[in-house]
C-alpha positions as CSV (number, residue, x, y, z in Angstrom):
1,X,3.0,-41.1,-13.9
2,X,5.7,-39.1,-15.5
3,X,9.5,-39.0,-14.3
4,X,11.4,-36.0,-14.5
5,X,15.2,-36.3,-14.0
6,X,16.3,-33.0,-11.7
7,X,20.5,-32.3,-10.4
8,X,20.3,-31.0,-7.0
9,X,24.1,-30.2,-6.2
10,X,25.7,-32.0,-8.9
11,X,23.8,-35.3,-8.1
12,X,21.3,-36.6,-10.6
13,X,18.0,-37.8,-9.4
14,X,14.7,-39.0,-11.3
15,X,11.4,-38.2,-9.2
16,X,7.7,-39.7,-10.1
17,X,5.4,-36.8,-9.9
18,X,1.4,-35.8,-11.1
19,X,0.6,-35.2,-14.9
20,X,1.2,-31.7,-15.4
21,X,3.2,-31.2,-12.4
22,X,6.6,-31.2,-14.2
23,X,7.2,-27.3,-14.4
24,X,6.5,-27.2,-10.6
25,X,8.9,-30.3,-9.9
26,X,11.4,-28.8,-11.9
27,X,11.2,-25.2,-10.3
28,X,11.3,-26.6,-6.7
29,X,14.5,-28.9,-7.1
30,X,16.0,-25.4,-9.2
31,X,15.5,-24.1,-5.4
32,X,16.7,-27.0,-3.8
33,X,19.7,-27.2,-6.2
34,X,21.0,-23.3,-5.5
35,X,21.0,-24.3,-1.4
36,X,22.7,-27.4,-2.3
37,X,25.5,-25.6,-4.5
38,X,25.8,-22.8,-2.0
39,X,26.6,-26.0,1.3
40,X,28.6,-27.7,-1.5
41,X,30.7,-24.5,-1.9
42,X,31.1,-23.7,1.5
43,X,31.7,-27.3,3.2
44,X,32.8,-29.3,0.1
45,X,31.8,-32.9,-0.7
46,X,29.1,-34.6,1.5
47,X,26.7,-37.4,1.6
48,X,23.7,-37.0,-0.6
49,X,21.3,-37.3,2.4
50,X,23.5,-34.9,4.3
51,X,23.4,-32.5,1.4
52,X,19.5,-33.0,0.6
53,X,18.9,-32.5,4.3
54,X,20.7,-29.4,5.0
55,X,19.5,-27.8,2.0
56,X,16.1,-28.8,2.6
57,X,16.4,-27.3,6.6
58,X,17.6,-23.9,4.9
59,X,14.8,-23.5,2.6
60,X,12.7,-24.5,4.9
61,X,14.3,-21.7,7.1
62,X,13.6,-19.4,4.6
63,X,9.8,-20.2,3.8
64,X,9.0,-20.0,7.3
65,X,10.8,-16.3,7.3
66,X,8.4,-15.6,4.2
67,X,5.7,-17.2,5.9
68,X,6.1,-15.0,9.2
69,X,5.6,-11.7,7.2
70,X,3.0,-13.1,5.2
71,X,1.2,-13.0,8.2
72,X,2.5,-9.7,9.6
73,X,0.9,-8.1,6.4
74,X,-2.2,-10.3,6.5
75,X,-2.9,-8.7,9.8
76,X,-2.1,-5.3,9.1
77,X,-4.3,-5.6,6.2
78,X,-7.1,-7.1,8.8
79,X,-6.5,-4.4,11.0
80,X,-7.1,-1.7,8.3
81,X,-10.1,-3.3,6.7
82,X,-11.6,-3.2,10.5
83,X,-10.6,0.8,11.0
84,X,-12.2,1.1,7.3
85,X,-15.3,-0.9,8.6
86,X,-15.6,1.2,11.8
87,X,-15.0,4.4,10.4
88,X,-18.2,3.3,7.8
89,X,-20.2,2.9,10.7
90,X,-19.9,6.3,12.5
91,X,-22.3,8.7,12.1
92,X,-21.9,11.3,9.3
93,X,-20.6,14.6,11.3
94,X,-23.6,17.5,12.2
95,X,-23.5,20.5,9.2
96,X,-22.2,23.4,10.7
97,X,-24.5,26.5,11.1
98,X,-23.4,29.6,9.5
99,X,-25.1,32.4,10.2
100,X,-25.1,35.4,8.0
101,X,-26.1,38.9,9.2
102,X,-29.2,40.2,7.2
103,X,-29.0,43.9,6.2
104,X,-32.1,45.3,6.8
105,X,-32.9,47.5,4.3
106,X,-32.8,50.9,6.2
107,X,-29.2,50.7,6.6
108,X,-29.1,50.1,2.3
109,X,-31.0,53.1,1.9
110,X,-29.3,55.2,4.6
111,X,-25.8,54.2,2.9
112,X,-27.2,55.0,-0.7
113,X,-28.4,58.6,0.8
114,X,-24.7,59.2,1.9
115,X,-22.8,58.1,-1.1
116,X,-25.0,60.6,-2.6
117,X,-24.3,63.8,-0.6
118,X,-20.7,62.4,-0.4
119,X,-20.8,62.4,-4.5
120,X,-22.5,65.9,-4.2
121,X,-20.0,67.5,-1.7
122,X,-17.0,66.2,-4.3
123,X,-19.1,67.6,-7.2
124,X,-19.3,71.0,-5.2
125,X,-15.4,71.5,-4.3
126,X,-14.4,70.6,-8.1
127,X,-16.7,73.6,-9.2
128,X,-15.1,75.6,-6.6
129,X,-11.9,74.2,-7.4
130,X,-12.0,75.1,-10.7
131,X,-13.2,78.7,-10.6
């Protein structure tokens, strides 16, 4: 079983830990060791056990602050996969009828006669216009 040797808050310490484990060891005691220097800066000397303690509690503060919006987004994320879910489940909406008029073809043919005497009645009062 390996030993790594960490410094949390100036103090040196060597910890047993897993085969392969070291990186993890030596990231969490990084953690530990910023809380420790911020108490040790703010309060001064203390006991190690005080020190390990109190910056243990404030981590531990902080994970559980982590840990609450963790959750808050887990269920917002629940919520919308159920709205996604139910929406999947409606019914698709009814087409809309549209309804378009049908010319029937007497009205085409009474329109074509007119645009014909109209064309005629403008080809009459040129000639006269012109004389």
């Amino acid at each position: 079983m390996p030993e790594v040797r960490i410094v949390v808050g100036g103090k040196e310490f060597t910890v047993a830990c897993q085969e392969g484990e070291e990186p993890f060891l030596q990231s969490a005691a990084a953690m530990l060791d910023r809380e420790a220097q911020g108490l040790v800066s703010q309060i001064g000397r203390m006991p190690d056990a005080r020190m390990l303690l109190m910056a243990g509690l404030m981590l531990a503060d902080r994970t559980a602050a982590y840990e609450e919006k963790a959750a808050a987004a887990e269920e917002k994320l629940a919520r919308q996969e159920r709205l996604i879910e139910e929406m999947k489940a409606m019914p698709a909406p009814e087409p809309e009828r549209v309804e378009v008029a049908v010319i029937p073809p007497i009205v085409s043919d009474t329109l074509a006669e007119i645009a014909a005497r109209a064309e005629a009645l403008a080809a009459l009062a040129e000639e006269k216009a012109g004389r």
